[in-house]
C-alpha positions as CSV (number, residue, x, y, z in Angstrom):
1,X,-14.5,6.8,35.7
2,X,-10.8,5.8,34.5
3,X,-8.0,7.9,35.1
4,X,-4.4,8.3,34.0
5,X,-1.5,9.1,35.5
6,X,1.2,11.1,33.3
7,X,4.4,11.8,32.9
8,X,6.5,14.5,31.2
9,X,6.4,14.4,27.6
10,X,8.9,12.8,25.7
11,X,10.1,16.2,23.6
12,X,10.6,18.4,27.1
13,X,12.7,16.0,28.6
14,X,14.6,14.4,25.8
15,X,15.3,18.7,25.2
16,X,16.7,18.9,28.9
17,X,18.2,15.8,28.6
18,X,20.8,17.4,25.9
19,X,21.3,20.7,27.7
20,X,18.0,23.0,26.7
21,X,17.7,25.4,29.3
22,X,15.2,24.7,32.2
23,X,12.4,26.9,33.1
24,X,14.8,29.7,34.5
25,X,16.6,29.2,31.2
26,X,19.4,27.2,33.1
27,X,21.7,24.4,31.8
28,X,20.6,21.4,34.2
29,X,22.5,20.3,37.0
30,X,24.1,17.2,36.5
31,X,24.7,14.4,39.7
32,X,24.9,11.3,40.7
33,X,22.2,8.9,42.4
34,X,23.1,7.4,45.6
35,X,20.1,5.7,45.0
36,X,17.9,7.2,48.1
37,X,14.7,9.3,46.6
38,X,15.7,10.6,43.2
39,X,12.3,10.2,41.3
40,X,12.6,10.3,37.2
41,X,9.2,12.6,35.8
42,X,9.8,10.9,32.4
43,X,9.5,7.2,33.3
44,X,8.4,7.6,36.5
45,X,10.6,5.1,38.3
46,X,14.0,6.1,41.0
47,X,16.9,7.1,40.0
48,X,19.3,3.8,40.4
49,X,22.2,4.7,42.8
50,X,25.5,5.6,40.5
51,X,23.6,6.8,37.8
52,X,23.7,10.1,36.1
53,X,20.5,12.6,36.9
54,X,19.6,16.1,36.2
55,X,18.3,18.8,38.8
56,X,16.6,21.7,37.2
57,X,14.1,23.8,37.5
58,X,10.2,23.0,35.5
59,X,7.3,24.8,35.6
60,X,4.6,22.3,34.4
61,X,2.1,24.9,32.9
62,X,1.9,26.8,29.1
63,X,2.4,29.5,30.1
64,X,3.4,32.3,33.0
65,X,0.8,33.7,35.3
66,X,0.4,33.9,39.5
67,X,-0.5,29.5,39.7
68,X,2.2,28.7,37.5
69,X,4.0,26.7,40.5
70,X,7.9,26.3,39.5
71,X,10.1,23.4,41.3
72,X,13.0,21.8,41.1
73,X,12.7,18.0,39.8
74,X,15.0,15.2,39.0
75,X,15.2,13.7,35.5
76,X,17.9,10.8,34.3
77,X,20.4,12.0,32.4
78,X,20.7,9.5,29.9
79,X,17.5,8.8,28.0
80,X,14.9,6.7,29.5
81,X,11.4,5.9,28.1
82,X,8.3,7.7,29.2
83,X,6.0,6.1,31.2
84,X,3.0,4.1,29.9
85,X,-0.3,6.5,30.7
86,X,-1.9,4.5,32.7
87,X,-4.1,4.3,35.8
88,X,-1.7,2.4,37.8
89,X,0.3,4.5,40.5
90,X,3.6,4.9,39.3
91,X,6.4,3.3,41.0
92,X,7.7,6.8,42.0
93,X,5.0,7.3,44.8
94,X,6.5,5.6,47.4
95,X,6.3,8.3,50.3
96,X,3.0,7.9,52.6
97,X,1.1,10.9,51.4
98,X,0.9,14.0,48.5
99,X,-0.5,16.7,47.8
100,X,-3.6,16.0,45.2
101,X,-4.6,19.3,43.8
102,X,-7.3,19.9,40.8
103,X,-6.9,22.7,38.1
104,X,-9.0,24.6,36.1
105,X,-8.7,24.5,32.2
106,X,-7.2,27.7,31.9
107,X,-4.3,26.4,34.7
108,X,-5.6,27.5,37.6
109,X,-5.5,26.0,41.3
110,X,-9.3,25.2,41.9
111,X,-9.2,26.1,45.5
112,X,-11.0,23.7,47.9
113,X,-9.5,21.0,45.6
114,X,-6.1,20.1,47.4
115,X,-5.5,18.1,49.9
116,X,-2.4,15.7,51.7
117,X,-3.6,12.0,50.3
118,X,-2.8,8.8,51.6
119,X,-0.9,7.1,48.4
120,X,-3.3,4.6,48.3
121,X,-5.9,7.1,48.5
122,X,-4.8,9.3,45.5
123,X,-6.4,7.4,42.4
124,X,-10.3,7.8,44.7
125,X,-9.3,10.9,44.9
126,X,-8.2,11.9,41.3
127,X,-12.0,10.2,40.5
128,X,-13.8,12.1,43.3
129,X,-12.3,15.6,42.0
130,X,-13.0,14.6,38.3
131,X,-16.8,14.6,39.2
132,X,-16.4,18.7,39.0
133,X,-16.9,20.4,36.3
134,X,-14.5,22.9,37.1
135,X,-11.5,20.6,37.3
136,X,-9.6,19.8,34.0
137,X,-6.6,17.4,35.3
138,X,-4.9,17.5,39.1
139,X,-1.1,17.4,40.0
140,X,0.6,14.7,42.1
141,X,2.8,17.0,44.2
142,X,5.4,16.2,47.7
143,X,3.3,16.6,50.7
144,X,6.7,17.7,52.4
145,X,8.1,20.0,49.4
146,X,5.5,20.6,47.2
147,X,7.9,19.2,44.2
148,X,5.9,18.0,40.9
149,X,5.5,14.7,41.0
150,X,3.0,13.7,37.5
151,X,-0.1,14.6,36.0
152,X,-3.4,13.1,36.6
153,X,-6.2,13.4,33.8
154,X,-9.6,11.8,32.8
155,X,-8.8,8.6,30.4
């Protein structure tokens, strides 16, 4: 089985990017990288130190109801391009574990489906929890803040 790992579409961010409100209907916080773990959901690479990011807050579900998980993640301010769907890890997984957790097609944790993963555990993983039928697509979340990370689906 092939998976993909993806990022935030294009028409969220680019929306966030010019000052839509985030999911708590916010205007996005606007820094500066010093360059030390400021991960980008849109093209899934760090935030270089000195450039311009956005903290807000995004809730990476439809719709609301009691497992739609809202966080606080970090975008670049300035347009960047999304990142290729692809099975690679993206560059953004540097730390030594997350939080791999499978969801049901109507957006629902699929309990007995999480777990803290090694990173180079995570794509096994994704394949060994896409063997379920109950499992539509897993999130990529911070094993130490439980922050959003990316998307994993079935290619």
């Amino acid at each position: 089985m092939t998976i993909q790992f993806k990022a935030l579409p294009t028409q969220d961010v680019r929306a966030l990017q010019f000052g839509g409100p985030d999911a708590y209907g916010h205007t996005p916080e606007r820094k500066i990288s010093d360059g030390d773990g400021m991960p980008c959901r849109h093209c899934l690479k760090n935030i270089a130190s000195g450039d311009a990011y956005l903290i807000l807050a995004y809730r990476p579900f439809p719709d609301l109801q009691p497992y739609a998980e809202t966080g606080p993640i970090f975008l670049h301010a300035q347009e960047c391009e999304r990142a290729a769907e692809t099975e690679m890890l993206p560059e953004i997984l540097e730390s030594p574990d997350y939080i791999v957790r499978g969801y049901s097609r109507d957006n629902r944790i699929v309990y007995g489906s999480g777990g803290v993963i090694p990173v180079e555990a995570i794509a096994a993983r994704a394949e060994t929890l896409f063997e379920r039928d109950d499992i539509a697509y897993a999130h990529v979340r911070s094993a130490r803040n439980n922050c959003y990370q990316c998307r994993i689906e079935r290619a």
